[in-house]
C-alpha positions in Angstrom: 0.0 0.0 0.0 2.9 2.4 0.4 3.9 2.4 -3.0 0.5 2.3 -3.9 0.2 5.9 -1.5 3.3 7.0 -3.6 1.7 6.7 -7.6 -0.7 9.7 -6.1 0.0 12.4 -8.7 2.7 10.4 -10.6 1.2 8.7 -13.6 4.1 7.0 -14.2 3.9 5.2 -10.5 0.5 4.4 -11.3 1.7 2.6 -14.6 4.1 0.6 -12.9 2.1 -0.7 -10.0 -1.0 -1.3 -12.6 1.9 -3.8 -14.7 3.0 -5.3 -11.3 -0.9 -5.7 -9.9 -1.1 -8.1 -13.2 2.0 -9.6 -13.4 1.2 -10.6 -9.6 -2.4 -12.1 -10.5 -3.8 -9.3 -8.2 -6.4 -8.3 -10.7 -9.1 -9.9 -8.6 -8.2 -7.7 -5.5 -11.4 -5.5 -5.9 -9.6 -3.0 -2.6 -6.5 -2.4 -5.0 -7.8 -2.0 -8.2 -10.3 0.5 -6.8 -7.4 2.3 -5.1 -5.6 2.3 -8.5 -8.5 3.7 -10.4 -8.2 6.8 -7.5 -4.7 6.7 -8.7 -4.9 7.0 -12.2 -8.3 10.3 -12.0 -5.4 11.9 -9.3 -3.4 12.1 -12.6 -6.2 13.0 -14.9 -5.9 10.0 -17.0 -9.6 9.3 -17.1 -8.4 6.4 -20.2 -6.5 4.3 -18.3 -8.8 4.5 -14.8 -11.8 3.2 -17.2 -9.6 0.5 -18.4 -8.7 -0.5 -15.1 -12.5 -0.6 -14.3 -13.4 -2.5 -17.7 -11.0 -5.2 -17.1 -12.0 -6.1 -13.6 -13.2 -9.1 -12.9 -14.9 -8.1 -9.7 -16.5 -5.2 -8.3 -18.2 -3.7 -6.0 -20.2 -0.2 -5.2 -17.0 1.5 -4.6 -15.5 0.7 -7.8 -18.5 2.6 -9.7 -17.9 5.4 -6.9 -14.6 5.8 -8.2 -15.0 6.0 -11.6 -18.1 8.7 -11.2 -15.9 11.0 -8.7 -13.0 10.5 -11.2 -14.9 12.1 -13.8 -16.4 14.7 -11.7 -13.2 15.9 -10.3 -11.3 15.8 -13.8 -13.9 18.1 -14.9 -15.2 15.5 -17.3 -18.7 16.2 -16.0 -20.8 14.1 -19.0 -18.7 11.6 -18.6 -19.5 11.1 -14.9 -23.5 11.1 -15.5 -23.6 8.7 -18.3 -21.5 6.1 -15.9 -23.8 7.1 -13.3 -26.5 6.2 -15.7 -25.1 2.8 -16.5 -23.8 2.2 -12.7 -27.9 2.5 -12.2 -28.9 0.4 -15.3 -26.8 -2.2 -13.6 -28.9 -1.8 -10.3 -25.7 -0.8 -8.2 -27.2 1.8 -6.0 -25.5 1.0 -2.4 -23.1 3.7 -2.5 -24.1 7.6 -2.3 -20.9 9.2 -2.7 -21.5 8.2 -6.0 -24.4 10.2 -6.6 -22.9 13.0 -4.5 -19.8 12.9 -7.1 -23.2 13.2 -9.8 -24.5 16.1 -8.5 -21.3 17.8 -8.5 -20.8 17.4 -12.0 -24.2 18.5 -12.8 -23.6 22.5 -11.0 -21.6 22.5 -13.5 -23.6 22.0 -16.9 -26.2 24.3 -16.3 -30.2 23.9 -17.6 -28.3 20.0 -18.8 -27.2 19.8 -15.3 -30.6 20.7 -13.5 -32.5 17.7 -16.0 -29.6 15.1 -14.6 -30.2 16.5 -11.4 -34.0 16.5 -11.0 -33.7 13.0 -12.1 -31.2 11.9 -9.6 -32.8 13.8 -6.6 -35.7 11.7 -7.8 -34.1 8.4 -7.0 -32.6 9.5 -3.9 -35.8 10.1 -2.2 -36.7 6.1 -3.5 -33.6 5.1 -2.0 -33.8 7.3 1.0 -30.5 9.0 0.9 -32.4 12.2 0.2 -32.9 12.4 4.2 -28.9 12.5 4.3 -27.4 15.5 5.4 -24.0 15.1 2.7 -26.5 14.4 0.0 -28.9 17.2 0.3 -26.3 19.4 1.5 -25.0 19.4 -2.2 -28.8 18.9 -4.1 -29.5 22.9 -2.5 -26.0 23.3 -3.7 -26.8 22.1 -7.4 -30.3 23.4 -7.5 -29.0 26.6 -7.1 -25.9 27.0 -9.4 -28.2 25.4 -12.1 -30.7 28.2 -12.4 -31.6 29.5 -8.8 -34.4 27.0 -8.6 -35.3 28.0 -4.9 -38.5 25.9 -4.8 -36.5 23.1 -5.4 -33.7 23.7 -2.9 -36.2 24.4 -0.3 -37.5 21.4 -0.7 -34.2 19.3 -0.3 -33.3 20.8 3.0 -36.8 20.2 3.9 -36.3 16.4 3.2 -32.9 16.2 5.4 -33.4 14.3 8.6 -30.9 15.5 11.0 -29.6 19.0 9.8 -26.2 20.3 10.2 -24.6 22.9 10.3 -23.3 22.6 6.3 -27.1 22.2 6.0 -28.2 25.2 7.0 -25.5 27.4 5.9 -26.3 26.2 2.3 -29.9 27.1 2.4 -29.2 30.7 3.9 -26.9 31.0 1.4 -29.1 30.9 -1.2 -31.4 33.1 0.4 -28.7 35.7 1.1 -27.7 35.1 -2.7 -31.6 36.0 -3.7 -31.3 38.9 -1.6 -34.2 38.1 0.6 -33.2 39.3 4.1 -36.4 38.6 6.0 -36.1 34.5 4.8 -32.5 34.5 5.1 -32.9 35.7 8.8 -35.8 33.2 9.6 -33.2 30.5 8.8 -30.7 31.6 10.9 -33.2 31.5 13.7 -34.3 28.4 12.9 -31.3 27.1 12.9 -30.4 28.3 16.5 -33.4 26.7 17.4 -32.8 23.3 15.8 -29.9 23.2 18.4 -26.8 23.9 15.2 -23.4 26.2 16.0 -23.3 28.7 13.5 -20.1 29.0 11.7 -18.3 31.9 10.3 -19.8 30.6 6.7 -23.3 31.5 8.6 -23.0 35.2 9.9 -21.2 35.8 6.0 -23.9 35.2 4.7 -25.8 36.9 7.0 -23.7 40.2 6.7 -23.6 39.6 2.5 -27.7 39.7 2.7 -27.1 42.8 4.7 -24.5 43.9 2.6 -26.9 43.7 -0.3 -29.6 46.2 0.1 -29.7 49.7 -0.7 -29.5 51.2 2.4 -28.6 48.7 5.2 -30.6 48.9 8.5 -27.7 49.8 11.0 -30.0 48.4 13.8 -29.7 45.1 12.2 -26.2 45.4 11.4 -25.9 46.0 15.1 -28.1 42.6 16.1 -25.8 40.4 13.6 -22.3 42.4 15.5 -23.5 41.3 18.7 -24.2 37.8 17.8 -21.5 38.0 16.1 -19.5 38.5 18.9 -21.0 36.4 21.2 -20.0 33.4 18.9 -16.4 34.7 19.0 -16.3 35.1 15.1 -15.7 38.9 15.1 -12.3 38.8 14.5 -12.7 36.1 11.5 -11.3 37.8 8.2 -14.2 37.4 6.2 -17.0 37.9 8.7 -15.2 41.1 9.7 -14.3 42.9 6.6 -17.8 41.7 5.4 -19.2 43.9 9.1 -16.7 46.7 8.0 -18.4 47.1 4.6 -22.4 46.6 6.0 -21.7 49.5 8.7 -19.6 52.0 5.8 -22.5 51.2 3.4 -24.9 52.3 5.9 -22.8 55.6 6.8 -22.3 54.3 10.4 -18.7 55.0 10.3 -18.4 54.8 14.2 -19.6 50.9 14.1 -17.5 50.2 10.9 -14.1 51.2 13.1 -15.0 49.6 16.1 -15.4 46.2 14.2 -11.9 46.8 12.4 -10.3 47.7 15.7 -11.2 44.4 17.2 -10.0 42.2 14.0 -6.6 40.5 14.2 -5.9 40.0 10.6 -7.1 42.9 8.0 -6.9 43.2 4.4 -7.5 45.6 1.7 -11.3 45.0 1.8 -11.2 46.5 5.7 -8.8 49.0 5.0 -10.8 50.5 2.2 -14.0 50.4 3.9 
């Protein structure tokens, strides 16, 4: 395994310990052959991880998890949702992070992507992975990047069984990305409710839907700095400089330099107001 650890990166490696996997009658050892098909996509040749796949005699979920993330990391985002589609055709579905890998390629192909998508989401909820919190996480994800369909995002969050914290960052996201404060805001107290921390990825957000309006309301800007604070993210880079930017927009210049005074790191966005 620790030459296996070493072909990484180095097509080459992975060349040589695919000849020696064969020459050793190790093509039946489902754990390496898997491990060399992450091999091969870590070097972006897509060719010779499909062959490897191809010539196996056994397999198993993983194998077709491989191959899809491959794809989907190489960029070769088609490529990923037609295996998908025959990895489905040959009724392997025991392994999400498949489908996960799926939906990632689909952000990426637009009104395509969103068809794929709605399809996939589809046969989630059958198999009841749409509950999953990694799953839907990336459906609100994919929904959104493929045409802010909000409806549709809603609706996978609404499916997940235990939320986390990625969970609910995702959806006010999107709702700080549509500009509506009031829903955005409902989230976030939702989400305190539901018992999740909020990250620094949460009051961003928050501050960006803030950020976003004509005329921010300094008393809200005010509400967010104190929980804020509370949370101990006020000195975070981007949740500071973001705070800097609300509180200038809103011509409360006073607020604006007590939140830079109290960040550790600054940048150009902070210094600039």
């Amino acid at each position: 395994m620790s030459f296996l650890n070493s072909c990484i990166g180095h097509r080459g490696a992975a060349k040589l310990f695919h000849s020696r996997l064969y020459k050793n009658g190790l093509e039946k050892d489902v754990y390496l052959c898997n491990n060399l098909i992450n091999a091969y996509h870590e070097t972006g040749d897509s060719v010779s991880a499909r062959k490897v796949f191809d010539e196996m005699p056994l397999r198993n979920c993983v194998s077709w998890a491989c191959v899809v993330s491959g794809y989907s990391r190489n960029g070769e985002h088609k490529e990923a949702l037609v295996f998908l589609r025959d990895m489905v055709k040959e009724g392997v579905f025991s392994n999400q992070y498949a489908f996960v890998s799926a939906l990632r390629a689909c952000q990426e192909l637009d009104s395509v992507g969103i068809l794929f998508g709605r399809q996939i989401h589809g046969l989630l909820f059958k198999l009841s992975y749409a509950v999953d919190a990694v799953v839907s996480n990336v459906l609100i994800s994919m929904y959104w990047k493929c045409g802010g369909s909000l409806g549709y995002a809603l609706r996978a969050f609404d499916d997940i069984q235990v939320k986390n914290s990625v969970s609910w960052n995702s959806i006010i996201s999107v709702y700080s990305q549509t500009g509506d404060q009031r829903f955005a805001f409902k989230m976030f107290s939702s989400m305190q409710c539901d018992g999740s921390r909020p990250t620094e990825y949460t009051f961003g957000s928050l501050v960006t839907t803030a950020c976003s309006l004509t005329e921010p309301d300094v008393r809200l800007l005010e509400q967010i700095m104190c929980t804020i604070q509370k949370s101990g993210f006020l000195t975070d880079l981007f949740v500071g400089s973001g705070l800097v930017s609300a509180f200038a927009k809103s011509g409360s210049l006073s607020y604006a330099r007590k939140v830079f005074n109290q960040m550790e790191t600054r940048n150009a966005v902070t210094l600039n107001g």
